[in-house]
C-alpha positions as CSV (number, residue, x, y, z in Angstrom):
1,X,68.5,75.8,81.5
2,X,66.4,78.8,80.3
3,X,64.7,78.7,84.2
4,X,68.2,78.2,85.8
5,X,69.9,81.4,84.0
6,X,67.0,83.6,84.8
7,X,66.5,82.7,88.9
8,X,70.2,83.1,89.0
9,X,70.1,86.8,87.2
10,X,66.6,87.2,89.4
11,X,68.3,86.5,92.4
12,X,71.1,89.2,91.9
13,X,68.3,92.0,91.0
14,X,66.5,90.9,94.3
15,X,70.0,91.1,96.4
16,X,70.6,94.9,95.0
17,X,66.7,95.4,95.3
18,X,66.3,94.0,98.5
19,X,69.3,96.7,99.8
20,X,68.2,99.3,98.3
21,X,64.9,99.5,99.6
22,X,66.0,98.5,102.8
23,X,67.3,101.6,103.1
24,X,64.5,103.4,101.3
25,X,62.2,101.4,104.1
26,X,64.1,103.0,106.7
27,X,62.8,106.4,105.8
28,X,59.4,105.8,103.9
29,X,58.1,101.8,105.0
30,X,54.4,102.6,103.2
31,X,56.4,104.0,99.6
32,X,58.7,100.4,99.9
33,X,56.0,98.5,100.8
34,X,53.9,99.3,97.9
35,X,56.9,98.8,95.5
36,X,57.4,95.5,97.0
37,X,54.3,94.3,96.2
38,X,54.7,95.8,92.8
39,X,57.8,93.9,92.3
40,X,56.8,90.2,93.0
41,X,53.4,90.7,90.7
42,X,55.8,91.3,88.0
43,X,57.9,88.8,88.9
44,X,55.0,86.5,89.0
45,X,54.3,87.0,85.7
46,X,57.5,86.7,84.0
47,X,58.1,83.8,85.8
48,X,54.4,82.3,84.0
49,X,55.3,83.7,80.9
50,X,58.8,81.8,81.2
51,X,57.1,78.5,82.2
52,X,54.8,78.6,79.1
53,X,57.5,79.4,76.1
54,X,59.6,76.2,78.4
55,X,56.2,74.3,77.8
56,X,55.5,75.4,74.1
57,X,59.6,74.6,73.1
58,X,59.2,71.0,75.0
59,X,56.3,69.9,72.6
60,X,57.7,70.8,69.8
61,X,60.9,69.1,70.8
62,X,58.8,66.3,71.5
63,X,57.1,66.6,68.1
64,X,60.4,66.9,66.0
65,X,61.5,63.7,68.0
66,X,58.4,61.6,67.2
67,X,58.8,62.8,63.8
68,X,62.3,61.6,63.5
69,X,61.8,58.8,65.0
70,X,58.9,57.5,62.7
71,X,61.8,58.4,60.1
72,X,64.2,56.2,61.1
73,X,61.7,53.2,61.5
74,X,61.0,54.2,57.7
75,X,64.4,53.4,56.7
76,X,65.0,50.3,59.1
77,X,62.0,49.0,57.1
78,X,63.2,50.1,53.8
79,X,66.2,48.1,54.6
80,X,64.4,45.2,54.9
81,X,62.4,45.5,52.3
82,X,65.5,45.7,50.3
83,X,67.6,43.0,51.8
84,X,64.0,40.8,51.2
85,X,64.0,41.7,47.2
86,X,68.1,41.0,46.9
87,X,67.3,37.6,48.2
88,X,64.5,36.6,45.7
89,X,67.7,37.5,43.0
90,X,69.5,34.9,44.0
91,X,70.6,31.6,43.9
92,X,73.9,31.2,46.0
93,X,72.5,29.5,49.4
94,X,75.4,30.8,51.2
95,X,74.7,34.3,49.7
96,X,71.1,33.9,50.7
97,X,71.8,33.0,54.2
98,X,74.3,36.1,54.9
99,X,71.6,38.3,53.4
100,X,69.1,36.6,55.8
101,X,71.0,37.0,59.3
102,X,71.3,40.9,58.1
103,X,67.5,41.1,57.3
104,X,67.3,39.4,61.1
105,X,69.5,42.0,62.4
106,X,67.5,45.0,60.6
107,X,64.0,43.6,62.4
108,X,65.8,43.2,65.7
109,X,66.8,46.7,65.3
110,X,63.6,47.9,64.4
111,X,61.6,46.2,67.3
112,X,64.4,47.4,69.1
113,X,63.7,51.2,68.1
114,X,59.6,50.8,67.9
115,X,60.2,49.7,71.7
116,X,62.2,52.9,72.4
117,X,60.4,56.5,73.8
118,X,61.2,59.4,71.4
119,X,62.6,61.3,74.4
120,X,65.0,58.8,75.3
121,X,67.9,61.1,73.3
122,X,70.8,58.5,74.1
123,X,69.5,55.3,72.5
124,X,67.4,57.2,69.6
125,X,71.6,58.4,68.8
126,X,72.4,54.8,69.5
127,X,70.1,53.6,66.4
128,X,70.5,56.3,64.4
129,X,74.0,55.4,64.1
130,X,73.2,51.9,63.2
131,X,71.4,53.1,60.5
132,X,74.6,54.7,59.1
133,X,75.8,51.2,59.3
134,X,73.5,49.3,57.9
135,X,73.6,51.2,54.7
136,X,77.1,50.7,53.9
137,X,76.4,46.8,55.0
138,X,73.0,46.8,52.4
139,X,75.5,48.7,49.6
140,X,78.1,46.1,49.3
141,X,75.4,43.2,49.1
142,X,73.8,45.1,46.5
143,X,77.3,45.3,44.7
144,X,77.7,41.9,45.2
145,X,74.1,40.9,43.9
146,X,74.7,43.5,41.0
147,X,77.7,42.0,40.2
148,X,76.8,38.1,40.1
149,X,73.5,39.2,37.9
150,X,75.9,40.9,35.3
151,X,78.1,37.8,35.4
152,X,75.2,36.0,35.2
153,X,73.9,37.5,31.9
154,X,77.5,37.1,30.9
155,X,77.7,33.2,31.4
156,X,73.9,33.0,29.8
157,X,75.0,35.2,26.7
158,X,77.8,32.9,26.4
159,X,75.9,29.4,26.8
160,X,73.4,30.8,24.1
161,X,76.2,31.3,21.7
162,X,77.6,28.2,22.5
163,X,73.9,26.2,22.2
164,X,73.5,28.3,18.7
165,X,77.4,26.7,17.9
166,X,76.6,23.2,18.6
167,X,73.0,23.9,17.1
168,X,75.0,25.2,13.7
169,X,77.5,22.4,14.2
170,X,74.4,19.7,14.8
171,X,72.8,21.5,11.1
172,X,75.7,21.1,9.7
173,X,76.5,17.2,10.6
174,X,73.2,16.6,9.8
175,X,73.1,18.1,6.1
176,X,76.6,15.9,5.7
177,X,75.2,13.2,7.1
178,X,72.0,13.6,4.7
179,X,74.5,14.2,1.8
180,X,76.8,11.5,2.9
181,X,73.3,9.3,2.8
182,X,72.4,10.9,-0.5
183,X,76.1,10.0,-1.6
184,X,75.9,7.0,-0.8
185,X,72.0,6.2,-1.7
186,X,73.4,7.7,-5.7
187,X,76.8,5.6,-5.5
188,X,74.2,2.6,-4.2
189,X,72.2,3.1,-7.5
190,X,74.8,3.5,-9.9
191,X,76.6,0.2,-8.0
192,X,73.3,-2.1,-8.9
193,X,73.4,-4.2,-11.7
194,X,70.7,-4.4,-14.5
195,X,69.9,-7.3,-16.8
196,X,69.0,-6.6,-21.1
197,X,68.5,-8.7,-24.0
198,X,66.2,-11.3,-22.2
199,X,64.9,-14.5,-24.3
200,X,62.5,-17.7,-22.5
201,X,62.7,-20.9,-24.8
202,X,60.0,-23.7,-23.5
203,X,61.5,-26.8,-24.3
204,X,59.9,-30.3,-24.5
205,X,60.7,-33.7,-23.2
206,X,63.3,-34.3,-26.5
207,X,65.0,-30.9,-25.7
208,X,63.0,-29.3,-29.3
209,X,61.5,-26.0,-29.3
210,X,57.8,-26.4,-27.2
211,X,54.9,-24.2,-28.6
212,X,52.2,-25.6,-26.2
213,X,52.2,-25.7,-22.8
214,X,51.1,-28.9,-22.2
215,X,54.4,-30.2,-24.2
216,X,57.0,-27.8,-21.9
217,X,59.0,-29.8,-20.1
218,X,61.7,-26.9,-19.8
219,X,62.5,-23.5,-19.8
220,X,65.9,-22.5,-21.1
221,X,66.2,-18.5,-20.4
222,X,69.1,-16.3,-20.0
223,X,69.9,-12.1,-20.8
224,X,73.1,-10.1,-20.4
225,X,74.1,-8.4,-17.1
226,X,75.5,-4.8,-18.7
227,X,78.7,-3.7,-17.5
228,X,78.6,-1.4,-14.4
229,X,82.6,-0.3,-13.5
230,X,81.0,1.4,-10.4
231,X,79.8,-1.9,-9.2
232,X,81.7,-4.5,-6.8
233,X,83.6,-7.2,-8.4
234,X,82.8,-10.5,-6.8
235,X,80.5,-13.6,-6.6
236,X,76.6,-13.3,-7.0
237,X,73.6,-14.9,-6.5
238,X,70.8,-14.4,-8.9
239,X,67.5,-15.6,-8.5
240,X,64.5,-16.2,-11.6
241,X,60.8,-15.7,-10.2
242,X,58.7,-17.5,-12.8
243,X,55.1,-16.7,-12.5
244,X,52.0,-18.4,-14.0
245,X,49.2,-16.7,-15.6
246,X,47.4,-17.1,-11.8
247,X,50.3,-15.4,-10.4
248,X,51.6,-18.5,-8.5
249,X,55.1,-19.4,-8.8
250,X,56.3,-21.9,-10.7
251,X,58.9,-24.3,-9.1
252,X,58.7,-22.7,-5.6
253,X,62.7,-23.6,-5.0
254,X,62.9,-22.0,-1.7
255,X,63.1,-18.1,-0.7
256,X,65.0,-14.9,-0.9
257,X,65.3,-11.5,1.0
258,X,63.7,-8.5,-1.2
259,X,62.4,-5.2,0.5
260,X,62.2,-6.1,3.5
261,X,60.4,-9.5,2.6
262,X,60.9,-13.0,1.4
263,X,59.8,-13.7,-1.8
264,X,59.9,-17.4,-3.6
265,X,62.1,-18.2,-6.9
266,X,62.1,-20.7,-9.3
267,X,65.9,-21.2,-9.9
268,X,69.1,-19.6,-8.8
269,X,72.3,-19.2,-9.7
270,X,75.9,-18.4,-9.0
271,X,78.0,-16.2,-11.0
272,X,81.5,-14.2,-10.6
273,X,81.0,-10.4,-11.9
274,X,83.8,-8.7,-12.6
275,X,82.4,-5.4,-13.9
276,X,82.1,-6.2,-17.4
277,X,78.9,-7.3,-19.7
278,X,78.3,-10.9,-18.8
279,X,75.7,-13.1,-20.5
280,X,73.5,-15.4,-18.4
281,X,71.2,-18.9,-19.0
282,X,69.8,-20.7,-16.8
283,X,67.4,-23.7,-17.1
284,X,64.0,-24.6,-15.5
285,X,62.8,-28.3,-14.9
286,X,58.8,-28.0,-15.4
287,X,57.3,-30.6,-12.9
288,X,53.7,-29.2,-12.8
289,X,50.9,-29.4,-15.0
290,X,51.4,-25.7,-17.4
291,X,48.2,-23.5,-18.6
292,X,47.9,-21.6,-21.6
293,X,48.4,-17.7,-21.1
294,X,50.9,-15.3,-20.3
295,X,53.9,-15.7,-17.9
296,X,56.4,-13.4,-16.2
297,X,60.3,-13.7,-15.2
298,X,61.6,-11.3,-12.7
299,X,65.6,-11.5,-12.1
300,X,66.9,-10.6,-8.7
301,X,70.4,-9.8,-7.7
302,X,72.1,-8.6,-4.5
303,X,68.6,-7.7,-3.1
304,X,67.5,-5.5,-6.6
305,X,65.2,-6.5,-9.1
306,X,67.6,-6.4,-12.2
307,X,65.1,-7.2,-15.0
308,X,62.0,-8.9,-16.3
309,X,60.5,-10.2,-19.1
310,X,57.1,-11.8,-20.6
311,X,55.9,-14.5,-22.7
312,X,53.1,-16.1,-23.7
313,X,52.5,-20.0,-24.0
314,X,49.6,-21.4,-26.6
């Protein structure tokens, strides 16, 4: 443009110059000659100085286009960068894949623009307007992603307190359920019965008071079951554990459930509680030979020891 304006404006002068010193010619040829001469030397030379300012403002046209250009692929690959850290946010698939088929588009674009001469004005405008684009596209994924990760701390708040309810809740079953057991372990204790007063009378083959053991043909025993209003009316079944100064038992009647256990007895009986103080005797048949020493009664009932006693046979 610059070299168009001034060979139209040069041509002009040289049209009014070349008339002027026709006529001059016609009267002095060696004066016109000379200024002739004159004339395209200087012409020359502007026309030099013109071609190197075109020269010097086409490389640095060229330089402010490579720059902006390296610019742009910048931004294309801070987009992608981006749209690559939104993704690792995530977990919605179908948010993941939209976010993907952008990222495609941005590298496309890129290629697209790395491909592309700096000079080539029209499609360095063509992606320089896709940029524009693709930062209002990235801006509403970002508000999307921003928006599901406050919604997501929302929802996480919310199932914390709700864990830290049903954990309070849980506590608070538990510590009723462990006084419930407590409860119920104290009502279980007051509920149990418990045997006093106990006597043992060895008895010999006439029914008479035995002192030896060799002459005990019988025990006659019995205590008093105390009265217990907490307790369940109802029949019972108590058992008598006799044992011998070796620790066996004596009579070995057959077995009952005790702490996990089955222990052996030596007599049981049936009785109907109905709360109040009850006295209870029972009687022992003695159909094994009897050593002299110490023995022991224990008195089950409803799974409980109830009582026990000693006594000593000469």
């Amino acid at each position: 443009m610059v070299f168009t304006r001034f060979f139209r404006t040069f041509a002009a002068i040289s049209t009014d110059f070349a008339h002027y010193y026709i006529f001059i010619y016609m009267k002095k040829p060696n004066i016109v000659l000379s200024a002739i001469i004159a004339f395209l030397i200087a012409a020359l030379g502007l026309v030099a100085y013109l071609l190197v300012e075109q020269h010097n403002a086409n490389r640095e046209l060229q330089e402010l286009a490579e720059l902006d250009k390296l610019e742009m692929e910048d931004q294309y690959r801070e987009f992608d960068q981006q749209y690559g850290e939104l993704q690792k946010q995530l977990k919605n698939d179908s948010l993941i894949a939209q976010i993907e088929e952008e990222r495609r588009h941005t590298q496309e674009l890129l290629e697209e623009l790395e491909r592309t001469k700096a000079t080539d004005a029209a499609e360095i405008t063509r992606l320089k307007k896709e940029i524009a684009t693709l930062r209002k596209v990235l801006r509403s994924y970002i508000m999307q992603v921003d928006s599901l990760n406050r919604l997501n701390e929302t929802l996480v708040a919310e199932n914390t307190e709700m864990k830290n309810q049903v954990s309070e809740a849980n506590t608070q079953i538990s510590n009723l359920s462990t006084a419930n057991t407590q409860l119920k372990d104290k009502v279980n204790i007051a509920a149990q019965l418990d045997a006093t007063g106990f006597w043992v009378t060895p008895k010999n083959k006439k029914g008479r008071d035995a002192k030896k053991a060799k002459d005990t043909k019988k025990f006659a025993f019995g205590f008093t079951i105390v009265k217990n209003v907490t307790a369940s009316n109802g029949e019972r079944i108590v058992y008598a554990r006799i044992l011998k100064p070796d620790n066996s038992v004596m009579g070995e009647k057959g077995t009952f459930s005790y702490e996990n256990t089955n222990l052996q007895y030596t007599e049981k009986k049936y009785i109907e509680y109905n709360g109040e103080e009850q006295a209870i005797t029972m009687y022992s048949d003695v159909e094994e030979f009897l050593e002299a020493g110490t023995y022991k009664l224990f008195v089950f009932c409803d799974k409980q020891m109830i009582g026990e006693t000693s006594f000593t046979l000469q």
